[in-house]
C-alpha positions as CSV (number, residue, x, y, z in Angstrom):
1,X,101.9,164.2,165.9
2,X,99.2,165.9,164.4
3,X,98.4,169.9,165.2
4,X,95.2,171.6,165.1
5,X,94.9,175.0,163.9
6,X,91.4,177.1,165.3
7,X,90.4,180.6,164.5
8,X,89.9,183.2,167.2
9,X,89.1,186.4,167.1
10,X,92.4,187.7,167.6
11,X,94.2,185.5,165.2
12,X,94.6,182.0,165.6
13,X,96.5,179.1,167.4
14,X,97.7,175.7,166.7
15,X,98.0,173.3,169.3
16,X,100.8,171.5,169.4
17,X,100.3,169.3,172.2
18,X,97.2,168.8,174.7
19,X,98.3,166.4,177.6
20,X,96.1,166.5,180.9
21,X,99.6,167.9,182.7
22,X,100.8,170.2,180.1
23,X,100.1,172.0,176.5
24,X,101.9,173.7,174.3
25,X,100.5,176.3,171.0
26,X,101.7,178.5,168.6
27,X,99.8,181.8,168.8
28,X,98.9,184.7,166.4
29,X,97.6,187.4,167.2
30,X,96.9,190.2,164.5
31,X,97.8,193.6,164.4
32,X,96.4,195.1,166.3
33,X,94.5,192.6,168.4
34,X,95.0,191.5,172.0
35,X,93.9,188.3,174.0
36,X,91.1,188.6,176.9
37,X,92.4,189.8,180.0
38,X,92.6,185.9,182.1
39,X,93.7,184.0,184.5
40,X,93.9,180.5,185.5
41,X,93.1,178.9,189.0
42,X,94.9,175.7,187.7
43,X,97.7,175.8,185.2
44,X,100.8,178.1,185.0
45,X,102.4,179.5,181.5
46,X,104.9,180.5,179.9
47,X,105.4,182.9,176.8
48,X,108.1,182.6,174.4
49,X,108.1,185.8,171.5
50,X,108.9,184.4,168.5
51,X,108.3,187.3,166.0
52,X,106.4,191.0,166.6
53,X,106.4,192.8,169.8
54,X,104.6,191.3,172.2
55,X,102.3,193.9,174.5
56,X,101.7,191.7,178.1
57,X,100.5,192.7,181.0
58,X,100.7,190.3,184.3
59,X,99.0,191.4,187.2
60,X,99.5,195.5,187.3
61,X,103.1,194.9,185.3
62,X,102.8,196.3,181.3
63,X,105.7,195.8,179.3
64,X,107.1,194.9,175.5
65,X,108.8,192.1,174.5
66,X,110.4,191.6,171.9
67,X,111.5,188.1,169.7
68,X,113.3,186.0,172.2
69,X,112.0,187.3,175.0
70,X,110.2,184.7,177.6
71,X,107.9,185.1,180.4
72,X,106.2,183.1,182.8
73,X,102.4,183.6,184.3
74,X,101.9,181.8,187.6
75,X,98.2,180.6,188.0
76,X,95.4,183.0,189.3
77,X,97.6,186.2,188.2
78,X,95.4,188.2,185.7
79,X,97.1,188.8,182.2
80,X,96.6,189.5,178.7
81,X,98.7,189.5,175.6
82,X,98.3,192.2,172.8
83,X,100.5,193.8,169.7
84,X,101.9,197.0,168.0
85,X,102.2,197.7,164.5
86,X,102.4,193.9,163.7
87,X,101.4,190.3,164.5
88,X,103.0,188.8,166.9
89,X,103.3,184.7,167.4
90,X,104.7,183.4,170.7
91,X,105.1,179.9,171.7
92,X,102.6,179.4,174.8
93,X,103.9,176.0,177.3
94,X,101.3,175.5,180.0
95,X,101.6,173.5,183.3
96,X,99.0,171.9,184.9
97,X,97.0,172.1,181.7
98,X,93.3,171.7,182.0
99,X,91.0,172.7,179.0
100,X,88.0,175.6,179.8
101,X,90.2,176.7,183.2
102,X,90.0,180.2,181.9
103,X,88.7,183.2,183.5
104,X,87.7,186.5,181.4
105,X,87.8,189.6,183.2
106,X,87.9,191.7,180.0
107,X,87.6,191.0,176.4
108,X,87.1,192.9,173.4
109,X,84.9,190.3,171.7
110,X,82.1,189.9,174.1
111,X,83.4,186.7,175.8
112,X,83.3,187.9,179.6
113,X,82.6,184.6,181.2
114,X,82.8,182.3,178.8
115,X,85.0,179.3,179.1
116,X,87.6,178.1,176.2
């Protein structure tokens, strides 16, 4: 199996697998840095911290989680993932994966609308 690593903005991820049904990446975020504030009308997610604390919020919900700490996203809930004082790299597994199903309602980098 071979990953792909692409820059963002943010940071970067690597995609480990991209199957029409499911994905799964490893991403970094800097210091920092936080994602666009998204949702999905066809896949579901789930976050898995692997290092750094993790700022997420889901729907209204903000919270910290730290290394080994999971959550899941169901699809059309808006949410975003940020950091602290450090990078953070979490382990994103979708469901019902389908590439450019991203909606930006926010996003420090001047991508409102754009499609991934």
């Amino acid at each position: 199996m071979t990953s792909k690593c692409i820059e963002k903005p943010w940071g970067n991820e690597v995609i480990i697998a991209d199957k029409p049904e499911n994905g799964c990446k490893l991403l970094t975020v800097k210091q920092g840095h936080r994602l666009s504030l998204q949702r999905h009308q066809q896949r579901d997610e789930m976050w898995y911290v692997l290092s750094g604390n993790a700022i997420v919020t889901i729907g209204t919900v903000k919270m910290v989680l730290r290394p080994g700490s999971m959550v899941s996203i169901l699809r059309n809930v808006w949410h975003r993932l940020g950091t602290g004082k450090t990078d953070v790299q979490i382990i994103e597994v979708t469901n019902g994966y389908v590439a450019g199903d991203i909606e930006r309602k926010e996003d420090d980098y001047g991508r409102q609308g754009q499609t991934d």
